[in-house]
C-alpha positions in Angstrom: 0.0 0.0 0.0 1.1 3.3 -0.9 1.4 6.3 0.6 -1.4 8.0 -1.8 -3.6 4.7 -0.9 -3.1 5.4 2.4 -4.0 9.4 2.8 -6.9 8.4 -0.2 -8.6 5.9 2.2 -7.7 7.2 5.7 -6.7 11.0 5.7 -10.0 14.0 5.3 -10.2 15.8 2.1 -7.6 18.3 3.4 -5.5 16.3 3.6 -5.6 15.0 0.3 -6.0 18.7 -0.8 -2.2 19.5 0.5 -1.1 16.7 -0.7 -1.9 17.0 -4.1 -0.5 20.9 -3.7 2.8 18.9 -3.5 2.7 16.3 -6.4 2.1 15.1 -10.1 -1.4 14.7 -9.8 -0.9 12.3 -12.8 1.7 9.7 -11.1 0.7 6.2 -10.6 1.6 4.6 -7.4 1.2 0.8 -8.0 0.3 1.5 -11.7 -3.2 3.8 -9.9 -4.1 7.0 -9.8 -5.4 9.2 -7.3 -8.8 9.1 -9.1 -8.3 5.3 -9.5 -7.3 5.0 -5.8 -10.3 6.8 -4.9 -13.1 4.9 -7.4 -11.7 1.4 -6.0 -10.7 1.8 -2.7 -13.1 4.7 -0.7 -16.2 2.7 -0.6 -18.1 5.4 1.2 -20.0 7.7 -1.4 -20.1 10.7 0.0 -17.0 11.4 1.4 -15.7 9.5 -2.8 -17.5 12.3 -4.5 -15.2 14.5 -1.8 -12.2 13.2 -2.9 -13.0 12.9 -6.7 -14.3 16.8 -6.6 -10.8 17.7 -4.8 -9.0 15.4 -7.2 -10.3 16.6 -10.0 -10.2 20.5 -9.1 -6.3 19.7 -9.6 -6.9 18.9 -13.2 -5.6 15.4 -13.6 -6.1 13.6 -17.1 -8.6 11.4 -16.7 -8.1 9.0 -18.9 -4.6 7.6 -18.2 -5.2 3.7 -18.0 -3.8 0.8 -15.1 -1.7 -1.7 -16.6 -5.1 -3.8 -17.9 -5.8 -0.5 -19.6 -8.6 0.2 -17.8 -9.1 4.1 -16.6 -11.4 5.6 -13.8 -13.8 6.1 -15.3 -14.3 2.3 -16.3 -13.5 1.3 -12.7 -16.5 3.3 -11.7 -19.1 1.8 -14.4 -17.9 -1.9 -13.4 -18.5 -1.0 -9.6 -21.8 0.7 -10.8 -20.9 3.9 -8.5 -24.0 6.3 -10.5 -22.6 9.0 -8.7 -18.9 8.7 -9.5 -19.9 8.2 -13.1 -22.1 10.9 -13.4 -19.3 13.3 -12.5 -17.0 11.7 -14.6 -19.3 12.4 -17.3 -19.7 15.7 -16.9 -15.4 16.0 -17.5 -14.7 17.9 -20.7 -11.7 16.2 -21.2 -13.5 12.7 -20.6 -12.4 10.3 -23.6 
């Protein structure tokens, strides 16, 4: 587990709002994103749609892929998260 993982599923969203003052938003730790991190591992909704807001108010590209080439974006659709999908959809830059 990273240290990402770690302040994705444990720390508040200001937490994850310094730390993403301090790196590339689009770095994958483990071969995830922060926006993967956050679809696959914060199984509470509302405190997700948090994290994903504060992610995505950082401007990351969306649609980098994990090493099955899968993004976000699909993560969120296979876990049927309505909410997380719906905000992804409403993503200019969604591919």
């Amino acid at each position: 587990m990273s240290v990402f993982d770690l302040i994705v599923q444990n720390g508040s969203v200001r937490q994850v709002h310094l730390m993403l003052e301090w790196i590339d938003i689009n770095s994958k730790s483990l071969s995830e994103t922060l926006l993967m991190v956050c679809v696959r591992k914060v199984f509470d909704p509302t405190r997700r749609l948090a994290l994903l807001k504060t992610i995505l108010n950082f401007k990351p590209d969306i649609n980098l892929q994990d090493g099955k080439g899968q993004t976000a974006f699909m993560s969120a659709c296979i876990c049927e998260q309505e909410d997380t999908i719906n905000l992804f959809l409403r993503q200019p830059s969604l591919e």
